[in-house]
HTML snippet that shows the backbone in 3Dmol.js (N, CA, C, O; Angstrom):
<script src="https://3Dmol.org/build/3Dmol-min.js"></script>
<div id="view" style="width:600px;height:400px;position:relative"></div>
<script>
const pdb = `
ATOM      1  N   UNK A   1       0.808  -1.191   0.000  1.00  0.00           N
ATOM      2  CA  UNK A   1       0.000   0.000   0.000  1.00  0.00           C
ATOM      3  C   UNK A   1       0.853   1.257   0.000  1.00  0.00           C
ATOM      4  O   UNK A   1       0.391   2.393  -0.099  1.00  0.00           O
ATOM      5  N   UNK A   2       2.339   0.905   0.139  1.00  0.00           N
ATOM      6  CA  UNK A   2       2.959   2.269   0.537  1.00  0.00           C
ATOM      7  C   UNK A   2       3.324   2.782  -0.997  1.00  0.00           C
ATOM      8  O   UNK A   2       4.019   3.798  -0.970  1.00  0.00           O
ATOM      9  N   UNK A   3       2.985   2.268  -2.433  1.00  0.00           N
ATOM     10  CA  UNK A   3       2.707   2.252  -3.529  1.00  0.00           C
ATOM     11  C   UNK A   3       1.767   3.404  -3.939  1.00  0.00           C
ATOM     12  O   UNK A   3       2.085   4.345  -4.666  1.00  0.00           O
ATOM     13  N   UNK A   4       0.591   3.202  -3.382  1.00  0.00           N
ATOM     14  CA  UNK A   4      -0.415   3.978  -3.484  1.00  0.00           C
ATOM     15  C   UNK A   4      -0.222   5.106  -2.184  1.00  0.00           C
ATOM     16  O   UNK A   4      -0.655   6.183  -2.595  1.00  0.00           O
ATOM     17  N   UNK A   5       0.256   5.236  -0.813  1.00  0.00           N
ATOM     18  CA  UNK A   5       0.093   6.655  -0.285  1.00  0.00           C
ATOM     19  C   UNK A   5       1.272   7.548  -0.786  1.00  0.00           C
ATOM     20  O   UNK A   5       1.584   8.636  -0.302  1.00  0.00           O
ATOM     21  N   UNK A   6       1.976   6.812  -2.008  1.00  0.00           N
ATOM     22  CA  UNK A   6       2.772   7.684  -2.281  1.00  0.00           C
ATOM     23  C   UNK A   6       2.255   8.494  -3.743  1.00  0.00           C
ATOM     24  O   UNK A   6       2.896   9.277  -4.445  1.00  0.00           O
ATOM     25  N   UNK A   7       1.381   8.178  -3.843  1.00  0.00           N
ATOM     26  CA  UNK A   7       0.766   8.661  -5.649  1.00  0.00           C
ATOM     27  C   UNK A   7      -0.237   9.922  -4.612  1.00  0.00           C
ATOM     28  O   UNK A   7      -0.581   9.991  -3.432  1.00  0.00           O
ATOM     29  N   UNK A   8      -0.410  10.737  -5.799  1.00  0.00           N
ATOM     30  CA  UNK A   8      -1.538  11.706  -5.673  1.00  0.00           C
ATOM     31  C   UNK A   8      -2.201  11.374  -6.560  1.00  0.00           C
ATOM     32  O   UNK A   8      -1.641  11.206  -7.644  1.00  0.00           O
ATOM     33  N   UNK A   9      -3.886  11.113  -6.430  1.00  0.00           N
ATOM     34  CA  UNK A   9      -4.937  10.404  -7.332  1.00  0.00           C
ATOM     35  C   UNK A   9      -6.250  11.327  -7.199  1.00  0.00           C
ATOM     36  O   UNK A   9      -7.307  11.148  -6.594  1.00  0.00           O
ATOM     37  N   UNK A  10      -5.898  12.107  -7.789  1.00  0.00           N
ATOM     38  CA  UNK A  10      -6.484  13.800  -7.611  1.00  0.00           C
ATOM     39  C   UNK A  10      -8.292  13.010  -8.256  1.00  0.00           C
ATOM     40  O   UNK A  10      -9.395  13.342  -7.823  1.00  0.00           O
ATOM     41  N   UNK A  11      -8.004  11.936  -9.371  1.00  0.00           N
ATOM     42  CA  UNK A  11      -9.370  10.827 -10.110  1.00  0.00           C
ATOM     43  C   UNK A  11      -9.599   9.748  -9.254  1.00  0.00           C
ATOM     44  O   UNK A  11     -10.033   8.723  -9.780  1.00  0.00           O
ATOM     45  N   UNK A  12      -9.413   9.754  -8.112  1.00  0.00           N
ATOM     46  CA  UNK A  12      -9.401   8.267  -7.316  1.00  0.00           C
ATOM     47  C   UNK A  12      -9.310   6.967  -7.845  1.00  0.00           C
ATOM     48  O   UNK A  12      -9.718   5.957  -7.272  1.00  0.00           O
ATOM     49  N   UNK A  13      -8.701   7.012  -9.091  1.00  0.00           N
ATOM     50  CA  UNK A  13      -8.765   5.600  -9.524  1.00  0.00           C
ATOM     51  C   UNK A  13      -8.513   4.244  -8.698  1.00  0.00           C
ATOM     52  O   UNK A  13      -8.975   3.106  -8.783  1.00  0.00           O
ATOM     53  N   UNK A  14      -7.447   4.955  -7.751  1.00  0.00           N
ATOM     54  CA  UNK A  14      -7.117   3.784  -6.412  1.00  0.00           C
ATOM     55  C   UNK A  14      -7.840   3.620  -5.351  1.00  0.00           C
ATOM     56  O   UNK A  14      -7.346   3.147  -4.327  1.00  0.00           O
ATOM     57  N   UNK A  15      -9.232   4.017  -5.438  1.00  0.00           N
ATOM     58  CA  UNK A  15      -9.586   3.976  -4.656  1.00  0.00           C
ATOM     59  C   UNK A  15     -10.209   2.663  -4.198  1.00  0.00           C
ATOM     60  O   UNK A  15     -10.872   2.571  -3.165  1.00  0.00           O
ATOM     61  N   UNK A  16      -9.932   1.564  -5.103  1.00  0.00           N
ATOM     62  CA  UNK A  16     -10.791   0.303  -4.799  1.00  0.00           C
ATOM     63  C   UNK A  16      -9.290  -0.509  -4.227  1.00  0.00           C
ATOM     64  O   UNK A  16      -9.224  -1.737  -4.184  1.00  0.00           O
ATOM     65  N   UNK A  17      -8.230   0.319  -3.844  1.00  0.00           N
ATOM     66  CA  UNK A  17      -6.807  -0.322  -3.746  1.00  0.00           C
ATOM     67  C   UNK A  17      -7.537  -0.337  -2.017  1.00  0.00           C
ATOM     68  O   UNK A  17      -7.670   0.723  -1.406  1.00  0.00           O
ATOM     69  N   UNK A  18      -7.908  -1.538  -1.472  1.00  0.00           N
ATOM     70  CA  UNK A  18      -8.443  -2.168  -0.284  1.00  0.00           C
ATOM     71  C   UNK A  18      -6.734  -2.667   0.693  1.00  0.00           C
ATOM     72  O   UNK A  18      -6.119  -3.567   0.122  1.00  0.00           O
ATOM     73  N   UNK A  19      -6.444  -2.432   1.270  1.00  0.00           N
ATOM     74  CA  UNK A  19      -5.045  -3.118   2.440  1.00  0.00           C
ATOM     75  C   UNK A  19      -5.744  -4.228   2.758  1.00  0.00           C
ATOM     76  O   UNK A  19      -5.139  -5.288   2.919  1.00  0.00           O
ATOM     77  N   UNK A  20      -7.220  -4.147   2.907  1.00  0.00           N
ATOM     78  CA  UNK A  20      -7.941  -5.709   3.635  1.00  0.00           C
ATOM     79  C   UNK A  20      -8.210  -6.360   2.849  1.00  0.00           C
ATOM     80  O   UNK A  20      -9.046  -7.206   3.167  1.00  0.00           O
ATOM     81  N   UNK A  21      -7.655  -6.389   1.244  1.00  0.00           N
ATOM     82  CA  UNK A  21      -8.334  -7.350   0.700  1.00  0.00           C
ATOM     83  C   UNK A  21      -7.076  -8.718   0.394  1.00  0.00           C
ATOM     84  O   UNK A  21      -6.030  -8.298  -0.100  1.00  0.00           O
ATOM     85  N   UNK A  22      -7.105  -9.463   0.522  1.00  0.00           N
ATOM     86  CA  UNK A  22      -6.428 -10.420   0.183  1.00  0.00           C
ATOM     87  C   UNK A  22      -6.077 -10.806  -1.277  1.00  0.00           C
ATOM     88  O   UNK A  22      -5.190 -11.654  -1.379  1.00  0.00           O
ATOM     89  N   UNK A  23      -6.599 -10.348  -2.384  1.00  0.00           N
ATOM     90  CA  UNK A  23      -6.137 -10.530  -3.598  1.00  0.00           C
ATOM     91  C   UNK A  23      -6.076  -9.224  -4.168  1.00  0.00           C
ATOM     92  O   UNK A  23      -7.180  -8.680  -4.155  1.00  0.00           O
ATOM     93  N   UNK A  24      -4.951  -8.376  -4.780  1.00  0.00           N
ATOM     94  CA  UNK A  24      -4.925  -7.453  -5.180  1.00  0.00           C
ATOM     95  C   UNK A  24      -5.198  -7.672  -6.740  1.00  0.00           C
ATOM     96  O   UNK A  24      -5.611  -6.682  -7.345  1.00  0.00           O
ATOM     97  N   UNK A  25      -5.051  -8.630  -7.322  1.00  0.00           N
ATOM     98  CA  UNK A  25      -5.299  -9.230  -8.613  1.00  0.00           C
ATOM     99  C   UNK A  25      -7.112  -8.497  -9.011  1.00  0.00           C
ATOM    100  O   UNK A  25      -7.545  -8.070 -10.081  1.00  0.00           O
ATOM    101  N   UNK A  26      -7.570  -8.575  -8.095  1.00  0.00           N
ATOM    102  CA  UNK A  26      -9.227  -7.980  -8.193  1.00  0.00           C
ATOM    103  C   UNK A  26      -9.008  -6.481  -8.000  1.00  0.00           C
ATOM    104  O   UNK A  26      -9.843  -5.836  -8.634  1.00  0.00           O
ATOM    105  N   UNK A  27      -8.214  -5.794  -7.375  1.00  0.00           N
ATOM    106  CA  UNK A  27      -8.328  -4.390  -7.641  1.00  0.00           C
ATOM    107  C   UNK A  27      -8.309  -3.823  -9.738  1.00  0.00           C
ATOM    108  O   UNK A  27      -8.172  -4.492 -10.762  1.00  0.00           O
ATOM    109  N   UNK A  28      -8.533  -2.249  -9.474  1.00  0.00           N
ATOM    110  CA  UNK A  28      -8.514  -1.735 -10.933  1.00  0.00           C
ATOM    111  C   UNK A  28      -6.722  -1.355 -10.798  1.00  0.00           C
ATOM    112  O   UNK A  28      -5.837  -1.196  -9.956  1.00  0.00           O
ATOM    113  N   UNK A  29      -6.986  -1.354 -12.417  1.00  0.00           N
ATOM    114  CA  UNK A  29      -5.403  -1.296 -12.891  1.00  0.00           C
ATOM    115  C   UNK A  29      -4.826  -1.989 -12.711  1.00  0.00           C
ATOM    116  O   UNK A  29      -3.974  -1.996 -13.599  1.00  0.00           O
ATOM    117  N   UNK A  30      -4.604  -3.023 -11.773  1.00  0.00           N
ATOM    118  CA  UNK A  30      -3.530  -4.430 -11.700  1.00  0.00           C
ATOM    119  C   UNK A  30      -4.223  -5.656 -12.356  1.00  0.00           C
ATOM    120  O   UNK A  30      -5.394  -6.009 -12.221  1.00  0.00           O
ATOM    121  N   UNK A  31      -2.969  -6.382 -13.302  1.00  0.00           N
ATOM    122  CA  UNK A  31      -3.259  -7.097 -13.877  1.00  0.00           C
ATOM    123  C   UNK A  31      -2.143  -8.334 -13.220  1.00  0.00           C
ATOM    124  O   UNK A  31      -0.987  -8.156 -12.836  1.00  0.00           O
ATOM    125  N   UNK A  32      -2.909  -9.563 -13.250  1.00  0.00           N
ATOM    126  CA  UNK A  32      -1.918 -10.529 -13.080  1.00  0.00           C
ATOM    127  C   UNK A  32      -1.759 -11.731 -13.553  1.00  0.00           C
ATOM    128  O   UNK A  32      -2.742 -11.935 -14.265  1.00  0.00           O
ATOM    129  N   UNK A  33      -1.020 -12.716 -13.561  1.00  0.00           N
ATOM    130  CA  UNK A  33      -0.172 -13.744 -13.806  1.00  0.00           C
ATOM    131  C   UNK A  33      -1.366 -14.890 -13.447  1.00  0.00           C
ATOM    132  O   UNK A  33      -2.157 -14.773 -12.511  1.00  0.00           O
ATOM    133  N   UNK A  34      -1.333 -15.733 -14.155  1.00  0.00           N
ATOM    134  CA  UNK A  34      -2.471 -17.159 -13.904  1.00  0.00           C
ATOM    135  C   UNK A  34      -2.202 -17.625 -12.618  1.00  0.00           C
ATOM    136  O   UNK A  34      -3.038 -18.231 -11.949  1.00  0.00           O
ATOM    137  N   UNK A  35      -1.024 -17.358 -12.228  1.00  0.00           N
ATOM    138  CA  UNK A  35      -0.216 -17.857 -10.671  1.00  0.00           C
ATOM    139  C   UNK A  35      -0.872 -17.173  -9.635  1.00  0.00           C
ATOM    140  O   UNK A  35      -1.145 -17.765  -8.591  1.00  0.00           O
ATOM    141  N   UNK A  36      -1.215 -15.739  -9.844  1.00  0.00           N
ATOM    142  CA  UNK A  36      -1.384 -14.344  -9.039  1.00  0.00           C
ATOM    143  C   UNK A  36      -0.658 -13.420  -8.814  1.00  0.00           C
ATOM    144  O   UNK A  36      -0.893 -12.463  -8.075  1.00  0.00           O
ATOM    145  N   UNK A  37       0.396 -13.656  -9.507  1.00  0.00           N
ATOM    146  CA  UNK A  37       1.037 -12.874  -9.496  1.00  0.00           C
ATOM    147  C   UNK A  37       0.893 -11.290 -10.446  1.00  0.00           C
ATOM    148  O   UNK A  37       0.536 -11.110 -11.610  1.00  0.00           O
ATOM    149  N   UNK A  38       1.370 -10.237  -9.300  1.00  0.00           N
ATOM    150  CA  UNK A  38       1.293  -9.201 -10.059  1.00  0.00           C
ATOM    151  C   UNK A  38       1.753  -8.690 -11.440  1.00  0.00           C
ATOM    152  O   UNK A  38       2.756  -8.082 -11.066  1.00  0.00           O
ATOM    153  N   UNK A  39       1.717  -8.514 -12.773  1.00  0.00           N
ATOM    154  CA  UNK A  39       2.561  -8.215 -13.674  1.00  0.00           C
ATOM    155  C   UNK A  39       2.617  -7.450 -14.426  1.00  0.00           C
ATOM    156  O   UNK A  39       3.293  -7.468 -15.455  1.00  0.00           O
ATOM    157  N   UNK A  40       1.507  -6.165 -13.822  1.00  0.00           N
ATOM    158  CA  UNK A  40       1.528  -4.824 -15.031  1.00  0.00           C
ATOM    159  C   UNK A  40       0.112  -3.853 -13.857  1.00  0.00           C
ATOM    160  O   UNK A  40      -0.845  -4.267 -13.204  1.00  0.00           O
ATOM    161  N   UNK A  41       0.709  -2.444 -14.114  1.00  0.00           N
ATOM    162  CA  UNK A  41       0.188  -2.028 -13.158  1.00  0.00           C
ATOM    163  C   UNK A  41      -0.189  -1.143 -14.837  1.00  0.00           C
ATOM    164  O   UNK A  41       0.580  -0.956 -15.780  1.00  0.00           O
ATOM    165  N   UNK A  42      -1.391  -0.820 -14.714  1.00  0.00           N
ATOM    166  CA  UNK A  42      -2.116  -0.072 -15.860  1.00  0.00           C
ATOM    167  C   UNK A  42      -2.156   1.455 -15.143  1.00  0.00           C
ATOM    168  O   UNK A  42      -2.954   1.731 -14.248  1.00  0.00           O
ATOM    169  N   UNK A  43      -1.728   1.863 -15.378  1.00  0.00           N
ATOM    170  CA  UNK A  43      -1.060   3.670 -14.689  1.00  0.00           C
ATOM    171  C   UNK A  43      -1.480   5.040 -15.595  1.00  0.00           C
ATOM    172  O   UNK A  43      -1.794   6.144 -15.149  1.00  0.00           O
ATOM    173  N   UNK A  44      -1.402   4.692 -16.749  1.00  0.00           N
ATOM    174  CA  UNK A  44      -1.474   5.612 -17.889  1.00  0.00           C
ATOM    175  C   UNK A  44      -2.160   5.818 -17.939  1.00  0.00           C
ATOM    176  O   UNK A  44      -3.034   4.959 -17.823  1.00  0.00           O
ATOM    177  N   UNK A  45      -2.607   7.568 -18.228  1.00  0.00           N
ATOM    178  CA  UNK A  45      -3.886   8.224 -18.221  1.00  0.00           C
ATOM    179  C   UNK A  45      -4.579   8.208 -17.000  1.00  0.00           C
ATOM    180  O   UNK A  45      -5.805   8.136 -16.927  1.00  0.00           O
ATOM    181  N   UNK A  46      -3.927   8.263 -16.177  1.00  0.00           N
ATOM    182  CA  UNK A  46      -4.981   7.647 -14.976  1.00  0.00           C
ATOM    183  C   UNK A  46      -4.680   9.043 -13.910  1.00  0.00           C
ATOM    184  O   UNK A  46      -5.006   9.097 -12.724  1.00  0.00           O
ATOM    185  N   UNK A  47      -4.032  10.027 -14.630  1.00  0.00           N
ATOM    186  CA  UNK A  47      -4.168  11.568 -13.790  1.00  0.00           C
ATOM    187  C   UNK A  47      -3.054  11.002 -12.341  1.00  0.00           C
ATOM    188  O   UNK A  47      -3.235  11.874 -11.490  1.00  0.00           O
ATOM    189  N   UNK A  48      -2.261  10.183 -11.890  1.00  0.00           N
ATOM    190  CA  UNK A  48      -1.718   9.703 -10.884  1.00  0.00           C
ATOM    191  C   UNK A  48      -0.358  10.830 -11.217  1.00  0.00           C
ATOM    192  O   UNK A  48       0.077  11.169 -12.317  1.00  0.00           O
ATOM    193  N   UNK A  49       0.145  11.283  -9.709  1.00  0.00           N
ATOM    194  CA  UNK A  49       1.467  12.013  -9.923  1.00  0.00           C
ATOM    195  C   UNK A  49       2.312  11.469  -8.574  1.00  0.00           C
ATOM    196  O   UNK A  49       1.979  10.744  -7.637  1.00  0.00           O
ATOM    197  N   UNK A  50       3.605  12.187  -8.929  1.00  0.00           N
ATOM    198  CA  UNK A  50       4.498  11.772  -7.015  1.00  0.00           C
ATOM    199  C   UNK A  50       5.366  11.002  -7.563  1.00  0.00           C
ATOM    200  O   UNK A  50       5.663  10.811  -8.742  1.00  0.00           O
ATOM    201  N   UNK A  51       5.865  10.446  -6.297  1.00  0.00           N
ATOM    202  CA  UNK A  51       6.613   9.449  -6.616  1.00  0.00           C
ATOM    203  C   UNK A  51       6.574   8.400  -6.270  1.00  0.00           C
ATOM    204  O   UNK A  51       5.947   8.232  -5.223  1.00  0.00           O
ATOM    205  N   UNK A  52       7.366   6.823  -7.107  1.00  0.00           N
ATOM    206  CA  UNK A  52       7.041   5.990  -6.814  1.00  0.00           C
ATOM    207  C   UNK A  52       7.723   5.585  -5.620  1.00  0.00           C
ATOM    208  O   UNK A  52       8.833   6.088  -5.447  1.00  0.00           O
ATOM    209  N   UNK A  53       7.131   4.481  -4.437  1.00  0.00           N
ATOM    210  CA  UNK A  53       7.566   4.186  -3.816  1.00  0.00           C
ATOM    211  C   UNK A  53       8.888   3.003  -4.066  1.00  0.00           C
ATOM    212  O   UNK A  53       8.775   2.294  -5.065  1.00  0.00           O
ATOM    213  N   UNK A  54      10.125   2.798  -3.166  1.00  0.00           N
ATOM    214  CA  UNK A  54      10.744   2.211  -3.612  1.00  0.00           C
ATOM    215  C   UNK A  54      10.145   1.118  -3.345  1.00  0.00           C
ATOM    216  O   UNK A  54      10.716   0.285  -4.049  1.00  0.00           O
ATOM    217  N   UNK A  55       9.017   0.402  -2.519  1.00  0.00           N
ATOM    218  CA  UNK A  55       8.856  -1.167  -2.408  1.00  0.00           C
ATOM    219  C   UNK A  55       8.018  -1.573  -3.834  1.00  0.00           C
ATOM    220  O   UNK A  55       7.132  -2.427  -3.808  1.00  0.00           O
ATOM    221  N   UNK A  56       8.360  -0.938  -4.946  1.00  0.00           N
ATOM    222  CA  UNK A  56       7.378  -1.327  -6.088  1.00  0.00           C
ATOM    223  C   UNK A  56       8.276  -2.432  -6.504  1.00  0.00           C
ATOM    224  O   UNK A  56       7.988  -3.373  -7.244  1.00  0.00           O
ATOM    225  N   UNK A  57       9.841  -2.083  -5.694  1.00  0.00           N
ATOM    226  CA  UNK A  57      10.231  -3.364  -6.241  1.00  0.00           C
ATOM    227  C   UNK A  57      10.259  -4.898  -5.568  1.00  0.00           C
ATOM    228  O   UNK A  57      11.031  -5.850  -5.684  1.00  0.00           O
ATOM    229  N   UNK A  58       8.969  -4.650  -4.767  1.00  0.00           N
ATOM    230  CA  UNK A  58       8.815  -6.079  -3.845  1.00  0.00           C
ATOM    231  C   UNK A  58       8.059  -6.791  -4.925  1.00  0.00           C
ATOM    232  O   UNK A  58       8.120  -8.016  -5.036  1.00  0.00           O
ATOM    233  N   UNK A  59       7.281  -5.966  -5.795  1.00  0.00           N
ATOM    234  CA  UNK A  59       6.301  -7.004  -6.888  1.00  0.00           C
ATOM    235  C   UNK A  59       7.446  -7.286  -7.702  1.00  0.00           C
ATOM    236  O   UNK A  59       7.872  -6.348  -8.376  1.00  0.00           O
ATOM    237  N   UNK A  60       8.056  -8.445  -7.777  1.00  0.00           N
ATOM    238  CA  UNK A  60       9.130  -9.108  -8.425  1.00  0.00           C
ATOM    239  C   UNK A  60       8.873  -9.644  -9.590  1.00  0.00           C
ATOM    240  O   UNK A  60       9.795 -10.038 -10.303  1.00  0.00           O
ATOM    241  N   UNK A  61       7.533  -9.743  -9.975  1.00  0.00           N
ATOM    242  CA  UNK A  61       6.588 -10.260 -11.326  1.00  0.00           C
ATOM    243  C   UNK A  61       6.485  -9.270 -12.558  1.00  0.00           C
ATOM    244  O   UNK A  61       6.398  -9.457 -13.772  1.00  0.00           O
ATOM    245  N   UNK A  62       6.539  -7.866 -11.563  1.00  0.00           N
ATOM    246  CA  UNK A  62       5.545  -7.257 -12.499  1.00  0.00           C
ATOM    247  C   UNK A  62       6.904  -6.647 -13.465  1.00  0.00           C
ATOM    248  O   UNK A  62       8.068  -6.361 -13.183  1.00  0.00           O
ATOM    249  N   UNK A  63       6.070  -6.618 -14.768  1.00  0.00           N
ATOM    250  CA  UNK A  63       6.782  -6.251 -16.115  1.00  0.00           C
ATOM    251  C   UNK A  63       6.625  -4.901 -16.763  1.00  0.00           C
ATOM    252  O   UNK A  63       7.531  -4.412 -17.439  1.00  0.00           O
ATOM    253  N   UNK A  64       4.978  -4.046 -16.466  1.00  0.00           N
ATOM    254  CA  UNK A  64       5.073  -3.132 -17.135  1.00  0.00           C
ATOM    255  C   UNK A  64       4.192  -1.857 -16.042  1.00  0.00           C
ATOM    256  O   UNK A  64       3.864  -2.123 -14.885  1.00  0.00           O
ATOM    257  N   UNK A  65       3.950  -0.606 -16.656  1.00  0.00           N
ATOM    258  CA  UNK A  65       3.563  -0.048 -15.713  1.00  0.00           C
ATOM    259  C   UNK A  65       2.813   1.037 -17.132  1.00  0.00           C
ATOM    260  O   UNK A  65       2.130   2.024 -16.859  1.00  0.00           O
TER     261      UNK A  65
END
`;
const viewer = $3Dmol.createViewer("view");
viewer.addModel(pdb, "pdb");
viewer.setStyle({}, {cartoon: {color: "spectrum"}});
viewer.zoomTo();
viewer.render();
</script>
């Protein structure tokens, strides 16, 4: 989540980004892997600014942004 309190989402697109949910694969904009794994965060156009957090590199899957 420290992904998202680091964006400004002036469009709330993150706003369905839940900490309680157990599969982030069901949030908007993340796409994932048949495994579950995370592998493309759909970002573009999406009015998001800031910076990224450095644990984006804990998603070890993901390929595009």
């Amino acid at each position: 989540m420290s992904v998202k309190r680091e964006l400004r989402d002036y469009k709330q697109v993150m706003d369905g980004w839940d900490i309680n949910s157990v599969d982030p694969c069901t949030w908007n904009m993340v796409a994932c892997s048949t495994e579950g794994f995370v592998i493309s965060l759909e970002m573009a156009s999406t009015g998001l600014s800031g910076m990224l957090s450095p644990s984006i590199g804990n998603l070890s899957h993901l390929r595009t942004m």
